[in-house]
C-alpha positions as a LaTeX table, in Angstrom:
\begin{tabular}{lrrr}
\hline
Residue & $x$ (\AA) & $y$ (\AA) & $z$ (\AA) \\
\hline
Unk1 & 0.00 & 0.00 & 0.00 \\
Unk2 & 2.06 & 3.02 & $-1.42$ \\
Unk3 & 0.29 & 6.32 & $-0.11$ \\
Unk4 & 1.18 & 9.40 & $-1.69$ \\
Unk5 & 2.57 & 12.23 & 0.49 \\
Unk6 & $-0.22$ & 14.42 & 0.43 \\
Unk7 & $-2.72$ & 11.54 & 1.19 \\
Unk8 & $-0.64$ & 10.43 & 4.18 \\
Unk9 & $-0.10$ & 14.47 & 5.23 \\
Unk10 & $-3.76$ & 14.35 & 4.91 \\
Unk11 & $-4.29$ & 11.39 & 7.77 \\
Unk12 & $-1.88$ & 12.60 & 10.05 \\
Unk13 & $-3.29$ & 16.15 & 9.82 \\
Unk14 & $-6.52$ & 14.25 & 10.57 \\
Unk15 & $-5.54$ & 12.37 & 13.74 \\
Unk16 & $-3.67$ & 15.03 & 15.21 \\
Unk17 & $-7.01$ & 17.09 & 15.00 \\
Unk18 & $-9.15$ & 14.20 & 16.24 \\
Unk19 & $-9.68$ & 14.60 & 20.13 \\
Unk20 & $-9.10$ & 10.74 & 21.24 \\
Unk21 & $-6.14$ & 9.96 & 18.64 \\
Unk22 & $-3.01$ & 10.05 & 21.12 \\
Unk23 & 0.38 & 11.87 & 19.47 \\
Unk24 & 1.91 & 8.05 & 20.51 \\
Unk25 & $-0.84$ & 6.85 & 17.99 \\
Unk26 & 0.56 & 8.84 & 15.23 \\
Unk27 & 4.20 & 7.96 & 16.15 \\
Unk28 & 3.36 & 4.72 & 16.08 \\
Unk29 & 1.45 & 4.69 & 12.66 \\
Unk30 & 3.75 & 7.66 & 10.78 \\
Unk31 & 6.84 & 7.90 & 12.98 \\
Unk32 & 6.59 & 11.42 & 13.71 \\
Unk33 & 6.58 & 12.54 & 17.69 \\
Unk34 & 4.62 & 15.42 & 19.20 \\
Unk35 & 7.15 & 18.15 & 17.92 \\
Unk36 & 7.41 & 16.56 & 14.35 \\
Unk37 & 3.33 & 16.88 & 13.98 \\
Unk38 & 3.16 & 20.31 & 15.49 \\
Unk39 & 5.35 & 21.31 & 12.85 \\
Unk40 & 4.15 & 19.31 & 10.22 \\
Unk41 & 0.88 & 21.65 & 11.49 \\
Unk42 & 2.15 & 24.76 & 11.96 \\
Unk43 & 3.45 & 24.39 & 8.37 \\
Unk44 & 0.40 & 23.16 & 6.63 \\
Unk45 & $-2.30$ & 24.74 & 8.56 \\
Unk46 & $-3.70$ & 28.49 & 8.06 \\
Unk47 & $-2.15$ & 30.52 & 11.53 \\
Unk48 & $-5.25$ & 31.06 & 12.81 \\
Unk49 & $-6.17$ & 27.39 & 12.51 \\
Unk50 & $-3.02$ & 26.33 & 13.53 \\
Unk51 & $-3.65$ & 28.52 & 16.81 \\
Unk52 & $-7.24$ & 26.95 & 16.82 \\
Unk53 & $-5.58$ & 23.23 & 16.82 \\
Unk54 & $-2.52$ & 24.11 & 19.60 \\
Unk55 & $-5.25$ & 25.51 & 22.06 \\
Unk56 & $-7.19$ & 22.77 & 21.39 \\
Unk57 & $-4.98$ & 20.14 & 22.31 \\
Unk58 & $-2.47$ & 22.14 & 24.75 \\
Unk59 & $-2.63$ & 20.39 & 28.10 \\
Unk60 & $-5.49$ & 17.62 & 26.56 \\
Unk61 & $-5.47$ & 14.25 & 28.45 \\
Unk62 & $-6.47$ & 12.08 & 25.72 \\
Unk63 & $-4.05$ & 13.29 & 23.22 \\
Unk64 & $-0.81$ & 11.77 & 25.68 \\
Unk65 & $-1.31$ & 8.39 & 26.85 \\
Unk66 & 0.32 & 9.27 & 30.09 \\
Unk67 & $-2.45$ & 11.88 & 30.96 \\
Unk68 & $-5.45$ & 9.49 & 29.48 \\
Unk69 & $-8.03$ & 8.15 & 31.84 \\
Unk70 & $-8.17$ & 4.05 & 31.60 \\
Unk71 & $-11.58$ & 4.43 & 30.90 \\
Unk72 & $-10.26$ & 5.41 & 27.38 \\
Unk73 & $-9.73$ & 2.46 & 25.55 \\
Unk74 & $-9.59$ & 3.33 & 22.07 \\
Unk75 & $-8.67$ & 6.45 & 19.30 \\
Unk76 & $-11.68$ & 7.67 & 18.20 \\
Unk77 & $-15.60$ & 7.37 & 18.97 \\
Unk78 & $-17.04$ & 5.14 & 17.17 \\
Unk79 & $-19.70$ & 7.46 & 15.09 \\
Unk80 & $-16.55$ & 9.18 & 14.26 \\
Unk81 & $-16.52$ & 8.20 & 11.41 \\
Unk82 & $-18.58$ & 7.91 & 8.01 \\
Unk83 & $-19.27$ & 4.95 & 6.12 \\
Unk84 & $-17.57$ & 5.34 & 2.45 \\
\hline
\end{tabular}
């Protein structure tokens, strides 16, 4: 499965934005860290959205695994997403 760069830009843009998606998640799946996405944002992202996303997920439990309640047990909520 080769994706192209913007497709797999597009995904991790897409997790990082997604409330329950941990940044381990993403380093897991893309190899990128917190720093790497949050530049990977800050570059792709309009500044006001970027600003929109980094206050969003400043200090957010369920984006660190360390800070995530156990009563979290997956990435995303399962209407999350639409049937394609």
């Amino acid at each position: 499965m080769n994706d192209s760069k913007a497709e797999r830009e597009s995904r991790i843009i897409e997790m990082a934005w997604e409330d329950r998606t941990p940044f381990e998640a993403i380093k897991l799946q893309f190899g990128l860290n917190e720093s790497d996405v949050i530049r990977l944002m800050r570059s792709r992202l309009k500044p006001s959205s970027f600003k929109l996303w980094r206050a969003r997920v400043s200090g957010r439990a369920t984006k660190h695994l360390k800070l995530r309640s156990g009563d979290v047990s997956r990435g995303y909520c399962p209407t999350q997403y639409k049937h394609r």
